[in-house]
FIKOLZA-1660 file (N, C-alpha, C; in steps of 0.1 Angstrom, whole numbers, plus 5000, padded with zeros to 4 digits):
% residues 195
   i   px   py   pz ch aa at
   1 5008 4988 5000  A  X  N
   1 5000 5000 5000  A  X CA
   1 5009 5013 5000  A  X  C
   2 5018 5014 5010  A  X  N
   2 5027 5023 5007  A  X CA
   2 5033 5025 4996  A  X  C
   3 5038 5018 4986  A  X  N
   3 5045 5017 4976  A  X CA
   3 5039 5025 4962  A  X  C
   4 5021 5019 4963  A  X  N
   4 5008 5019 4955  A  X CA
   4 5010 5042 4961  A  X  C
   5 5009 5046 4971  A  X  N
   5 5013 5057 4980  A  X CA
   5 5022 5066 4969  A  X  C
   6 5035 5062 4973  A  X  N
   6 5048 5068 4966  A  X CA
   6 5046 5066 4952  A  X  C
   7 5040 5059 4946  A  X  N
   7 5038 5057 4929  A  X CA
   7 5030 5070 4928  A  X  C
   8 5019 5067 4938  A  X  N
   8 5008 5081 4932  A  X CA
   8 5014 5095 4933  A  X  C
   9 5024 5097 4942  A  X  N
   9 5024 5112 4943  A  X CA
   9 5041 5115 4932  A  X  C
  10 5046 5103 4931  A  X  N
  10 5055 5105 4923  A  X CA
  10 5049 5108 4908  A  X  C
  11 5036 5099 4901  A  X  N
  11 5032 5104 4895  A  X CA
  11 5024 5120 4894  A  X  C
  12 5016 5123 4905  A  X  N
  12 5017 5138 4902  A  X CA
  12 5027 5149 4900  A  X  C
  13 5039 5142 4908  A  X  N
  13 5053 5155 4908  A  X CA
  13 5054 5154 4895  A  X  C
  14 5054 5143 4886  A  X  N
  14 5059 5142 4872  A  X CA
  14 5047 5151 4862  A  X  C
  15 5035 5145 4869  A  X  N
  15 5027 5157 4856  A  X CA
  15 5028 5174 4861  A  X  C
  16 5029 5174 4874  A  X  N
  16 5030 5190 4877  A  X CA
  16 5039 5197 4869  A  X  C
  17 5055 5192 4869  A  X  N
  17 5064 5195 4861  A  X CA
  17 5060 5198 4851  A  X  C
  18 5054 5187 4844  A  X  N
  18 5054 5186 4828  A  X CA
  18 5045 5196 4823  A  X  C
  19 5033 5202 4831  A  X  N
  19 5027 5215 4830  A  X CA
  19 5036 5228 4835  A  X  C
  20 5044 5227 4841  A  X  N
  20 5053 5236 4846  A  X CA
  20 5065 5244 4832  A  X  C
  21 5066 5234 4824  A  X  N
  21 5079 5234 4811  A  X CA
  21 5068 5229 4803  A  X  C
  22 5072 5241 4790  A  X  N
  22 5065 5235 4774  A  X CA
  22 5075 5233 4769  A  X  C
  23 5075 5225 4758  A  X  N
  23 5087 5227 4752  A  X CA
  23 5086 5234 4741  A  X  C
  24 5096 5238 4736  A  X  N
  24 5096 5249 4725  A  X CA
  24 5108 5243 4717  A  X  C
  25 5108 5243 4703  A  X  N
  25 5116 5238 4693  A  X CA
  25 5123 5251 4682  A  X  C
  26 5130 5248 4684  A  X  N
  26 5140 5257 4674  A  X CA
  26 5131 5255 4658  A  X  C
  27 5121 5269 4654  A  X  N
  27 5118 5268 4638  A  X CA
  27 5133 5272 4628  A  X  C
  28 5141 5267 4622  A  X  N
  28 5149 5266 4615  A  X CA
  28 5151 5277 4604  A  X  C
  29 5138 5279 4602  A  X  N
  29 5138 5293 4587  A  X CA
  29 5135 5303 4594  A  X  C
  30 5134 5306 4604  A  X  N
  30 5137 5322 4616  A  X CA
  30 5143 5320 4624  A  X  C
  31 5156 5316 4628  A  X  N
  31 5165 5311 4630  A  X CA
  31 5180 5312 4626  A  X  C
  32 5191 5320 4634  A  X  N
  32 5201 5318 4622  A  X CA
  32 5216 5317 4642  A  X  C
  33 5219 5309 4637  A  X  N
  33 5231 5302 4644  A  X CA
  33 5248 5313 4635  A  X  C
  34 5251 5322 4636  A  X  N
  34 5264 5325 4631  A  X CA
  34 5278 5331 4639  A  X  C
  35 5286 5338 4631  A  X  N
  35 5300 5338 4643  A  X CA
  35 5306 5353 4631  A  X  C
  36 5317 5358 4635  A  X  N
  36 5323 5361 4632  A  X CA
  36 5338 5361 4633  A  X  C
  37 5353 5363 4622  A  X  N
  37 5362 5365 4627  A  X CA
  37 5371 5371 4623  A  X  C
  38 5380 5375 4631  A  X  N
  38 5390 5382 4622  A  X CA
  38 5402 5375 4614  A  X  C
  39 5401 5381 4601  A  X  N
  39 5413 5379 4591  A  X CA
  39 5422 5388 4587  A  X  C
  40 5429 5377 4588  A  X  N
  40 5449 5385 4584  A  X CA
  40 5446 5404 4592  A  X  C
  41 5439 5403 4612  A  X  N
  41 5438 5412 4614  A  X CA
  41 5429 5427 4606  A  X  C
  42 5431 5426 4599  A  X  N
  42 5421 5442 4593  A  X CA
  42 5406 5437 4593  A  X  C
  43 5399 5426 4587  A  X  N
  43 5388 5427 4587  A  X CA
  43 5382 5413 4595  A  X  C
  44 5368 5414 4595  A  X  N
  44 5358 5400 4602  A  X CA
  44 5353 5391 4592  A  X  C
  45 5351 5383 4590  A  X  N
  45 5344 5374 4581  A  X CA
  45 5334 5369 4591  A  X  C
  46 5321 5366 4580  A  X  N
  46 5313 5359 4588  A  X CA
  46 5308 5348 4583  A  X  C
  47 5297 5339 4590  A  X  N
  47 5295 5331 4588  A  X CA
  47 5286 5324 4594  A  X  C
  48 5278 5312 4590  A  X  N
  48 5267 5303 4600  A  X CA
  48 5266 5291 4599  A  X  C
  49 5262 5286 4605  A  X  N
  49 5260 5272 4602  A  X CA
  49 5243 5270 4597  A  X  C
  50 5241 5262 4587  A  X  N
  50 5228 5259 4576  A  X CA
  50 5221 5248 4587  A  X  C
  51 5225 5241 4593  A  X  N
  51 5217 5230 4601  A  X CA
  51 5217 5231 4616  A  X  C
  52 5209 5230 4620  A  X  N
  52 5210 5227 4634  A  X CA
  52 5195 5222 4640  A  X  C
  53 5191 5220 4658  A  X  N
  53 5185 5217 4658  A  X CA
  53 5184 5219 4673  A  X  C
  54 5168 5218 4678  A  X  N
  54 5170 5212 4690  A  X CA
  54 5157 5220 4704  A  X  C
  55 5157 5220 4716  A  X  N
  55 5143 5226 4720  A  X CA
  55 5148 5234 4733  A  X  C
  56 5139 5239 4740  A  X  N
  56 5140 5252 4753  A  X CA
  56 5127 5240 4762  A  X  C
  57 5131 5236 4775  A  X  N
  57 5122 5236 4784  A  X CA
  57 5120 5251 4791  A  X  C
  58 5105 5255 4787  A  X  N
  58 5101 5269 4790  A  X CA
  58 5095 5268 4799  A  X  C
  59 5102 5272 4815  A  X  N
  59 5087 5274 4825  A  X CA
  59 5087 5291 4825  A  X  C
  60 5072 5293 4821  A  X  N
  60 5069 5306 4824  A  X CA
  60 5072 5316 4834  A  X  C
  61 5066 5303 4845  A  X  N
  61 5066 5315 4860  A  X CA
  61 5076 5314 4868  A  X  C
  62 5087 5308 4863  A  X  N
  62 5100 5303 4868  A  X CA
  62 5109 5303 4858  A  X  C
  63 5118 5316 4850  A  X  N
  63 5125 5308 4839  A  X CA
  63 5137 5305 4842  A  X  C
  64 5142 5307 4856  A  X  N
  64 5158 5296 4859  A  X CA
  64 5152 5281 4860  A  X  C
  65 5142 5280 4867  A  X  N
  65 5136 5263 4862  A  X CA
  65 5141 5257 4847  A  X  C
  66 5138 5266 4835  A  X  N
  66 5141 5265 4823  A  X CA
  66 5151 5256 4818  A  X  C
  67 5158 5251 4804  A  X  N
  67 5167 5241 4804  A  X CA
  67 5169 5242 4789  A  X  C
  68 5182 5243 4779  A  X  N
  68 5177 5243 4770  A  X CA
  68 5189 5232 4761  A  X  C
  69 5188 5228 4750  A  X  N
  69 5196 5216 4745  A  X CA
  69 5199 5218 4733  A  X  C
  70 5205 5221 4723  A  X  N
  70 5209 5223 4708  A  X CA
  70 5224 5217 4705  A  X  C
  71 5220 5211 4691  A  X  N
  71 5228 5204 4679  A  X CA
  71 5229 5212 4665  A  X  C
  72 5244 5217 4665  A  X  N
  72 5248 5220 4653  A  X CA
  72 5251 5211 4641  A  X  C
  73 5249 5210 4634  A  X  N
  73 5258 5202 4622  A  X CA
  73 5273 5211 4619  A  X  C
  74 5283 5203 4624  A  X  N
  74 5296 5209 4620  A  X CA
  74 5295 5212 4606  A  X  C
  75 5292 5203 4595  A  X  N
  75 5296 5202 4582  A  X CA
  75 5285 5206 4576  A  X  C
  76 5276 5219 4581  A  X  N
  76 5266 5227 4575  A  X CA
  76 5273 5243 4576  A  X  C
  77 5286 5243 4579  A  X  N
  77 5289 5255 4582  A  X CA
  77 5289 5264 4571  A  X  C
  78 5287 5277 4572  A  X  N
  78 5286 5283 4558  A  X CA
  78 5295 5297 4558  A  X  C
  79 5300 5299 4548  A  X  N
  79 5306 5310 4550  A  X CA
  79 5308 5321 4532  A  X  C
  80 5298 5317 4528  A  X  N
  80 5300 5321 4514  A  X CA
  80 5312 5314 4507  A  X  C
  81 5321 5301 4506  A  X  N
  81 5331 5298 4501  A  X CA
  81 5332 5288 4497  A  X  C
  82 5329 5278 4494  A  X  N
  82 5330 5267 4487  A  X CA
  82 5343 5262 4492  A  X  C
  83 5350 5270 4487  A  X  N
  83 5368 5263 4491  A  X CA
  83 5371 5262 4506  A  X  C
  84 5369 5276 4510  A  X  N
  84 5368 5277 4529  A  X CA
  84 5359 5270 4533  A  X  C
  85 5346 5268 4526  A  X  N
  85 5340 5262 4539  A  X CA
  85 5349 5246 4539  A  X  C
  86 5352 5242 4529  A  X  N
  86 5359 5226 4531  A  X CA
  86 5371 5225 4536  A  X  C
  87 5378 5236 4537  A  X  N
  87 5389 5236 4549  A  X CA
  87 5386 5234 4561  A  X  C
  88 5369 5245 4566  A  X  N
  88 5367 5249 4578  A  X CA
  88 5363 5233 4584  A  X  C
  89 5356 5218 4572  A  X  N
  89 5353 5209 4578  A  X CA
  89 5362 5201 4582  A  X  C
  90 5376 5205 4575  A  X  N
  90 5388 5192 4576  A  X CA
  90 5391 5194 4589  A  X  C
  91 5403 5183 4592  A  X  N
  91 5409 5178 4601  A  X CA
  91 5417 5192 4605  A  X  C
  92 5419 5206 4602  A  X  N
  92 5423 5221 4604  A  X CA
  92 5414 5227 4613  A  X  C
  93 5404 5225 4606  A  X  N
  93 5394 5232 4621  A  X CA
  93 5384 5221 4630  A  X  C
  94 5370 5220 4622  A  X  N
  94 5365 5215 4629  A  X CA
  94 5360 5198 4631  A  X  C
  95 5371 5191 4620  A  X  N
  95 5373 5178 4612  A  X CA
  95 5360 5174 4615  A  X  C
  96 5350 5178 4603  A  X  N
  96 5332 5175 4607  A  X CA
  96 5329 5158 4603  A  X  C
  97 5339 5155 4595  A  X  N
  97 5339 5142 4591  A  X CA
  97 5339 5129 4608  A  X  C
  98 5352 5135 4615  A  X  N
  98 5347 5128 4628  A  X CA
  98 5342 5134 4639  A  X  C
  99 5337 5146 4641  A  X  N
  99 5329 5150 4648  A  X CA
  99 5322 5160 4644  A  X  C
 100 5310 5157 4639  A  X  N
 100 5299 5159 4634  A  X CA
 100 5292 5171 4642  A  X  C
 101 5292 5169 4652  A  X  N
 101 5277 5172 4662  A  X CA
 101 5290 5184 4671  A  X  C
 102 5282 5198 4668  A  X  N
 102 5286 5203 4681  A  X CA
 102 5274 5210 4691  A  X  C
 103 5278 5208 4703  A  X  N
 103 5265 5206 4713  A  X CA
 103 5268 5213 4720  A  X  C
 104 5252 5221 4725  A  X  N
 104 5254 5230 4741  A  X CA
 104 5238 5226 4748  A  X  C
 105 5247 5223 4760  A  X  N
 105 5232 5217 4769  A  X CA
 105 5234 5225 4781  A  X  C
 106 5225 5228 4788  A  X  N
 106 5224 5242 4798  A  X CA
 106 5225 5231 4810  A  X  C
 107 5226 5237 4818  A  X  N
 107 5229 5229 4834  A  X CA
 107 5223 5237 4844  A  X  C
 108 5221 5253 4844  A  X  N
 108 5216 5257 4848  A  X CA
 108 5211 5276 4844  A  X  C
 109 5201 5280 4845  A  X  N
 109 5201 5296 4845  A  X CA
 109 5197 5305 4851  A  X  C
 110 5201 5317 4852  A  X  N
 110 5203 5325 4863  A  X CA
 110 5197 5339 4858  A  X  C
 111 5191 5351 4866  A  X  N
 111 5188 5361 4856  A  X CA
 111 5196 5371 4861  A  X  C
 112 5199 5380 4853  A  X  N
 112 5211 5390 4853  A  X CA
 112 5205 5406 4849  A  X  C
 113 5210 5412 4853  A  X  N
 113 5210 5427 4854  A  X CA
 113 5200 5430 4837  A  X  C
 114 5210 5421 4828  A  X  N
 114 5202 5424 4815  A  X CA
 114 5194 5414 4804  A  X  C
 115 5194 5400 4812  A  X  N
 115 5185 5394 4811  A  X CA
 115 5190 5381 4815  A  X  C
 116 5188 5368 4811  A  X  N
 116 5202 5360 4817  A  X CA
 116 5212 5353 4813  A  X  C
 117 5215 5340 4818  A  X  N
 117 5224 5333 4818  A  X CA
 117 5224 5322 4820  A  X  C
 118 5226 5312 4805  A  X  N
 118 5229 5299 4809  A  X CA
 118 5239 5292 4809  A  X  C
 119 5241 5285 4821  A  X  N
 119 5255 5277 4822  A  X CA
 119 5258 5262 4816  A  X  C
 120 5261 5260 4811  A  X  N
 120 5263 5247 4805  A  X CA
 120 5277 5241 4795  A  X  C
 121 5273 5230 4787  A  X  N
 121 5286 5225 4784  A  X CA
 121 5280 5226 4771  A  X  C
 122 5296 5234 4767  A  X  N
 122 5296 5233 4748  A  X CA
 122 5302 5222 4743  A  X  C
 123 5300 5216 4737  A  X  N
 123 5311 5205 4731  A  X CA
 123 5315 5208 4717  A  X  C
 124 5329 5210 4711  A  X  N
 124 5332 5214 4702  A  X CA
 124 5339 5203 4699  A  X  C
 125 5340 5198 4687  A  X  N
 125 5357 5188 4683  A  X CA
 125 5356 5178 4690  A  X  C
 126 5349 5173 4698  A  X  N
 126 5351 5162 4707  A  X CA
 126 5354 5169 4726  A  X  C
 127 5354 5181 4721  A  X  N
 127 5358 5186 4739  A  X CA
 127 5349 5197 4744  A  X  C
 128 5344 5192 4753  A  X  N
 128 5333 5195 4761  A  X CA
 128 5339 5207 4772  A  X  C
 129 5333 5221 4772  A  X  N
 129 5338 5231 4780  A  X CA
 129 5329 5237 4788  A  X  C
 130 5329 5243 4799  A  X  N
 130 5316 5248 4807  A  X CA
 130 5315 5264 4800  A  X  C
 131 5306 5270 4794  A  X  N
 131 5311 5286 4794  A  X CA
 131 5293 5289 4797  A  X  C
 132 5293 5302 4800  A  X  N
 132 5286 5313 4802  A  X CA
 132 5276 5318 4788  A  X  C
 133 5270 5319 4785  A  X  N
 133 5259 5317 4777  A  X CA
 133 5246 5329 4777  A  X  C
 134 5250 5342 4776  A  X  N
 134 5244 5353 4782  A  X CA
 134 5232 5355 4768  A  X  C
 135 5217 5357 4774  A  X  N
 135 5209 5356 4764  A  X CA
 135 5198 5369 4767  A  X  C
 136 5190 5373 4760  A  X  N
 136 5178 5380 4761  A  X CA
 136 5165 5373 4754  A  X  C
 137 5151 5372 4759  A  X  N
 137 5141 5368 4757  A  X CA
 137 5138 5379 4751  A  X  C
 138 5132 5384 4736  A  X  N
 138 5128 5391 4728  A  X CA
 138 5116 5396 4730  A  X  C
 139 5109 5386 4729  A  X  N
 139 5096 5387 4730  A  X CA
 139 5082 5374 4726  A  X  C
 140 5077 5373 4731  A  X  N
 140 5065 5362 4735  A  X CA
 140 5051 5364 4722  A  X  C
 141 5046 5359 4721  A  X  N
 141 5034 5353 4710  A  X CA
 141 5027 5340 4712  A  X  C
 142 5013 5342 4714  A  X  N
 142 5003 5332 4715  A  X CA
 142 4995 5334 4703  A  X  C
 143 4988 5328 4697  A  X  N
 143 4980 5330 4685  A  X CA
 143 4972 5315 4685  A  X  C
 144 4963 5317 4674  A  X  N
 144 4956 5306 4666  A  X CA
 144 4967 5287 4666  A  X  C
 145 4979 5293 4659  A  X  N
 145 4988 5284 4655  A  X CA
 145 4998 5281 4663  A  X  C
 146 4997 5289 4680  A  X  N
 146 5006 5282 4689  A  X CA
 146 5010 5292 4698  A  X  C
 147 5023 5291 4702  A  X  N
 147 5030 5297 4713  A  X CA
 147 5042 5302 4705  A  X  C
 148 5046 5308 4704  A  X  N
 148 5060 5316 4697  A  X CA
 148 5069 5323 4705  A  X  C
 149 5083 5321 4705  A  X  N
 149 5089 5334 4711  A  X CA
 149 5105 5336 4707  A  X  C
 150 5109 5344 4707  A  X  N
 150 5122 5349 4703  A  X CA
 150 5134 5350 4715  A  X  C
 151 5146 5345 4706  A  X  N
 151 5154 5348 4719  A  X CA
 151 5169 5350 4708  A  X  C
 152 5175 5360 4719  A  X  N
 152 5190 5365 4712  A  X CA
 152 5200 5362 4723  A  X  C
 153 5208 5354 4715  A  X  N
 153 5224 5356 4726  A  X CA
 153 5239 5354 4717  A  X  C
 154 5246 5356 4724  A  X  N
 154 5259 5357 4722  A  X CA
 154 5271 5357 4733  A  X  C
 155 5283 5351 4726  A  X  N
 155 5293 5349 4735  A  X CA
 155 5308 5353 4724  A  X  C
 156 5319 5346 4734  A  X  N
 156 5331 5353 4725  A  X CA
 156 5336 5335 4727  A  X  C
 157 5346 5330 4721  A  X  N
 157 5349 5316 4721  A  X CA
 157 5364 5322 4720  A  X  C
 158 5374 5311 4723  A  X  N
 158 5387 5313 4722  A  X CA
 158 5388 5296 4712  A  X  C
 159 5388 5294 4700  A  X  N
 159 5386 5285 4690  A  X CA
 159 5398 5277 4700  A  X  C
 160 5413 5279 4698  A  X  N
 160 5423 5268 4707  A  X CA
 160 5414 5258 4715  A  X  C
 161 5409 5269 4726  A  X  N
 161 5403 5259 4737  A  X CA
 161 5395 5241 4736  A  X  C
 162 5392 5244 4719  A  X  N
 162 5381 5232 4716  A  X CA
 162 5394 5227 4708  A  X  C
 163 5406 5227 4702  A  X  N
 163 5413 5216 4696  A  X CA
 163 5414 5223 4685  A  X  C
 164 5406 5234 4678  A  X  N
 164 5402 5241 4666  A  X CA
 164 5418 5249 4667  A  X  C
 165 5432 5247 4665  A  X  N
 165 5437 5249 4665  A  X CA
 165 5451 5250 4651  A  X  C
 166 5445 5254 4639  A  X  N
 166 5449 5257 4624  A  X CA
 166 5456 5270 4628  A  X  C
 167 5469 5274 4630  A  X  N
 167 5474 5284 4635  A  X CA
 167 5486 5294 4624  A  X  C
 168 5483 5298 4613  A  X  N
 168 5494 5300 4604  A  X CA
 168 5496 5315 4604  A  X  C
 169 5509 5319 4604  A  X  N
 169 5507 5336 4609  A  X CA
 169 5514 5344 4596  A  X  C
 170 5509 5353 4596  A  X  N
 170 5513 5365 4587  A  X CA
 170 5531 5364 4590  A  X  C
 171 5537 5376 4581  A  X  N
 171 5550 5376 4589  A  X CA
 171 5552 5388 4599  A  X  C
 172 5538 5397 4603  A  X  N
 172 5547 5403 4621  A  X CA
 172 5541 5389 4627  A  X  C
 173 5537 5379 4628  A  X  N
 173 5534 5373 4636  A  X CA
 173 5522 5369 4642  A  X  C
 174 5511 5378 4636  A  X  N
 174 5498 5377 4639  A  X CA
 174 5491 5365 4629  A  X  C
 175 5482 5360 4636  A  X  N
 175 5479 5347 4630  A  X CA
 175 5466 5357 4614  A  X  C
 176 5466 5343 4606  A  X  N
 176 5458 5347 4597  A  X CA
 176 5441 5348 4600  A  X  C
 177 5439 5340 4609  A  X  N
 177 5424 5335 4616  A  X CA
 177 5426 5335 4625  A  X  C
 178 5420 5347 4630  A  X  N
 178 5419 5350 4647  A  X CA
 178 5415 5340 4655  A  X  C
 179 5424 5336 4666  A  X  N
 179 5415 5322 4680  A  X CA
 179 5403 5329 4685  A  X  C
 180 5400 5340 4688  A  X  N
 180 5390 5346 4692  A  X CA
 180 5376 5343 4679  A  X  C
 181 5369 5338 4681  A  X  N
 181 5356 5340 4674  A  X CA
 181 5344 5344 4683  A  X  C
 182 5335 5353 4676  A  X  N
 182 5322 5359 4681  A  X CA
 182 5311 5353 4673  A  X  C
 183 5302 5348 4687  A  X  N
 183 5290 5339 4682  A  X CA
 183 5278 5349 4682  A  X  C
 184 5270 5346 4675  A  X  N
 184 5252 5355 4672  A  X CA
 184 5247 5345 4672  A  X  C
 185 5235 5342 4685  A  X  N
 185 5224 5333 4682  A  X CA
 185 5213 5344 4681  A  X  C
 186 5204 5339 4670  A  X  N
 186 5189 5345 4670  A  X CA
 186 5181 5334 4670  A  X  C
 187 5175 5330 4679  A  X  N
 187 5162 5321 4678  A  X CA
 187 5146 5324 4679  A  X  C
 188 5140 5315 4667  A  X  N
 188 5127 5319 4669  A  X CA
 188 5122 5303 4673  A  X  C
 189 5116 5304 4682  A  X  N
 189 5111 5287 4690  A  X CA
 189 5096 5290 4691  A  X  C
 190 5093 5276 4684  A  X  N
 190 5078 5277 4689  A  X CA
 190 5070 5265 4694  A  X  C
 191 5062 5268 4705  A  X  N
 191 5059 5254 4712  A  X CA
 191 5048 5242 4703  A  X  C
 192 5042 5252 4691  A  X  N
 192 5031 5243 4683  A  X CA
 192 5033 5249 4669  A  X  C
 193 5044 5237 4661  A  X  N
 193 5046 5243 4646  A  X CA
 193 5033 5245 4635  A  X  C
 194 5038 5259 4629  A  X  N
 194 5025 5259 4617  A  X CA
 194 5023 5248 4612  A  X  C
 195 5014 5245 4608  A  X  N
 195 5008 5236 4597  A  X CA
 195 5012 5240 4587  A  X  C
% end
């Protein structure tokens, strides 16, 4: 009877939750995953990756409850180049042939002065790092066709750190492709896709 007890209220904690967090899915065509960087110092190139994927557990009335999980396709990276982008897959940068998948899964978030912060592990190359994940919620939409909402974030990466380490230098010494790259997330997530 006890047991029959703990089953029941375990099952409530589980549906409470599950009304607690919607999920929300990354829509892919409002959506753009990109970076920027510097070359041969004078200028930035940019760039995005074409694929990716993945969802936000959204609790409304709590959003450090919140949780969120995304998959890049290494070998969707785009950069206007044909030639560069097939460098950028090789065994030089981000060898997409054996690691495919780069991943950031939140662990925890926090709200901040300007909006927040999720903590979690990026996995790049095969190597998994904790960084700082500073984001703003744009703005919210309910309609006919679902739940909608927008979110922007950005960080700075030091490329070394993940193994991404192609390092050829000018002759004062400065490298041709800056270790520093700058990331632009824009997401549009929606908990019930159009038809």
């Amino acid at each position: 009877m006890r047991f029959i007890k703990l089953a029941v209220v375990a099952g409530m904690l589980v549906t409470a939750n599950s009304f607690a967090q919607e999920k929300y899915d990354i829509d892919l065509t409002h959506s753009n995953i990109g970076f920027s960087v510097r070359h041969m110092v004078v200028a930035k190139v940019p760039g995005n990756f074409k694929e990716f994927s993945g969802a936000i557990l959204y609790d409304e009335k709590d959003l450090t409850k919140s949780s969120v999980n995304v998959t890049i396709k290494a070998g969707s990276i785009n950069t206007q180049n044909d030639r560069r982008d097939g460098h950028l897959r090789s065994a030089d940068f981000f060898d997409a042939e054996n690691h495919p998948d780069i991943t950031f899964v939140s662990k925890k978030i926090t709200k901040t002065k300007d909006g927040f912060t999720a903590l979690g592990d990026l996995t790049i190359r095969g190597t998994t790092k904790e960084v700082e994940l500073p984001f703003k919620i744009l703005g919210t939409r309910k309609d006919a066709r679902g739940a909608r909402m927008g979110i922007e974030a950005g960080l700075t990466l030091n490329r070394f750190d993940y193994g991404v380490k192609w390092d050829k230098t000018l002759d004062d010494g400065n490298l041709i492709v800056s270790n520093e790259v700058a990331v632009a997330i824009n997401l549009e997530v929606v908990a019930n896709k159009p038809q």
